[in-house]
C-alpha positions as CSV (number, residue, x, y, z in Angstrom):
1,X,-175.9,39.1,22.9
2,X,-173.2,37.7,21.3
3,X,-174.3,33.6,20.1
4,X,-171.2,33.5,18.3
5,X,-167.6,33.8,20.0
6,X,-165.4,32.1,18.0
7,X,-167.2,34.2,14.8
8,X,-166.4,37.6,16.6
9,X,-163.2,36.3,17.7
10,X,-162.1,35.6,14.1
11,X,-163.2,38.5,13.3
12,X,-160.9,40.8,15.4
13,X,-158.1,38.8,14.9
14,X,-158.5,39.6,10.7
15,X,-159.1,43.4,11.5
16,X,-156.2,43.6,14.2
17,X,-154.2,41.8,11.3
18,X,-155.2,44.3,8.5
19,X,-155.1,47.5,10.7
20,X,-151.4,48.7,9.6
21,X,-151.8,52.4,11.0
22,X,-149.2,53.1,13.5
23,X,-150.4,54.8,17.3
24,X,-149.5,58.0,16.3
25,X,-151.9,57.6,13.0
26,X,-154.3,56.6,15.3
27,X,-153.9,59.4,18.4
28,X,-153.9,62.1,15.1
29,X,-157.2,60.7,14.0
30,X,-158.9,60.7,16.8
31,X,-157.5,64.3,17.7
32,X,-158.9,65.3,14.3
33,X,-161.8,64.0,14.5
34,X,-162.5,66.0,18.2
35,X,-161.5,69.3,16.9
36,X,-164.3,68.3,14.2
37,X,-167.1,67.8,16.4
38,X,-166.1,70.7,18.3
39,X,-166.3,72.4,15.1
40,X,-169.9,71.1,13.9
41,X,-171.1,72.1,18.1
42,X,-172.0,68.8,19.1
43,X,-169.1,68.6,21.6
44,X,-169.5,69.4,25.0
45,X,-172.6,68.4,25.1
46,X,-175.3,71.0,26.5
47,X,-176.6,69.2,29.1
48,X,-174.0,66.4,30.4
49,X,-176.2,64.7,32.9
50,X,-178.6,64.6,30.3
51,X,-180.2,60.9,30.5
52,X,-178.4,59.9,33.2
53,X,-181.5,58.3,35.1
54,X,-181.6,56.2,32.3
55,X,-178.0,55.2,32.2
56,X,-178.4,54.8,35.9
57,X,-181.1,52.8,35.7
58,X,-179.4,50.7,32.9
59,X,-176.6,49.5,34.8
60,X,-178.5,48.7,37.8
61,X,-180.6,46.2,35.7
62,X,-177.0,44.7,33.5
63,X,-175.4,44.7,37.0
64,X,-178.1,42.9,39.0
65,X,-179.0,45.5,41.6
């Protein structure tokens, strides 16, 4: 739970000020670091559904149901 919004706020604003790499940085980045877990076998994962009751079972509680 976040006490704090102005704190967070503040805070995003400073890194969104400081972050100077470009979209295409970015996209290139994240690319790399796919191919990478691809790589190291921990991407796709063996079992997708894999916890899913609990996920379920997660967003019925945070959503009310």
């Amino acid at each position: 739970m976040i006490k704090n919004s102005k704190f967070l706020q503040d805070f995003e604003d400073e890194q969104t000020e400081k972050d100077d790499m470009t979209l295409e940085e970015k996209l290139s980045l994240l690319n790399s670091l796919y191919k990478y877990a691809l790589k190291l076998g921990t991407l796709p994962p063996d079992n997708p559904l894999e916890g899913i009751e609990d996920d379920i079972k997660l967003a019925r509680i945070i959503n009310g149901v």
